[in-house]
Steps between C-alpha positions, in 0.01 A plus 500: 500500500562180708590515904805426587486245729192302272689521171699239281738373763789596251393828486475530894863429495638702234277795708680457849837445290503830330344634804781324704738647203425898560463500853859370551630740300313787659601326823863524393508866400311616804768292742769682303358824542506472856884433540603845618827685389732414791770338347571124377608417856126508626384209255779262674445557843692852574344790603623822645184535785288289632209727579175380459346774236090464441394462114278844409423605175572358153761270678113335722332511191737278337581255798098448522474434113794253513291317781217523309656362232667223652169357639329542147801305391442230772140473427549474148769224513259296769206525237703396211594201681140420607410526109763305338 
């Protein structure tokens, strides 16, 4: 098996492109999991309080994953430039 990063150049790039591929979709789901159940007023702007609530539980779990996730994504993109 072949590193990454000292491969066939084409390969390198279809790596970080499927790579790219399932981490925006996992990216996507976990953002959607996180929209709570208030209503369809809180996406556009409305809300009913304004209280600052702390994340705990599944609902911090998820928040740090879609951070982690989002700089995977980053760091990805950035490399696949630097290949191609």
């Amino acid at each position: 098996m072949r590193p990454i990063l000292g491969g066939n150049q084409m390969d390198t790039q279809i790596t970080f492109n499927i790579a790219q591929i399932i981490i925006s979709i996992a990216l996507t789901i976990f953002i959607l999991l996180q929209i709570k159940s208030s209503g369809l007023g809180s996406m556009f702007g409305g809300s009913d309080s304004s209280i600052y609530r702390t994340r705990r539980g599944v609902e911090r779990i998820l928040f740090n994953i879609t951070i982690g996730l989002s700089i995977a994504f980053f760091v990805i993109t950035i490399l696949n430039v630097i290949v191609s």
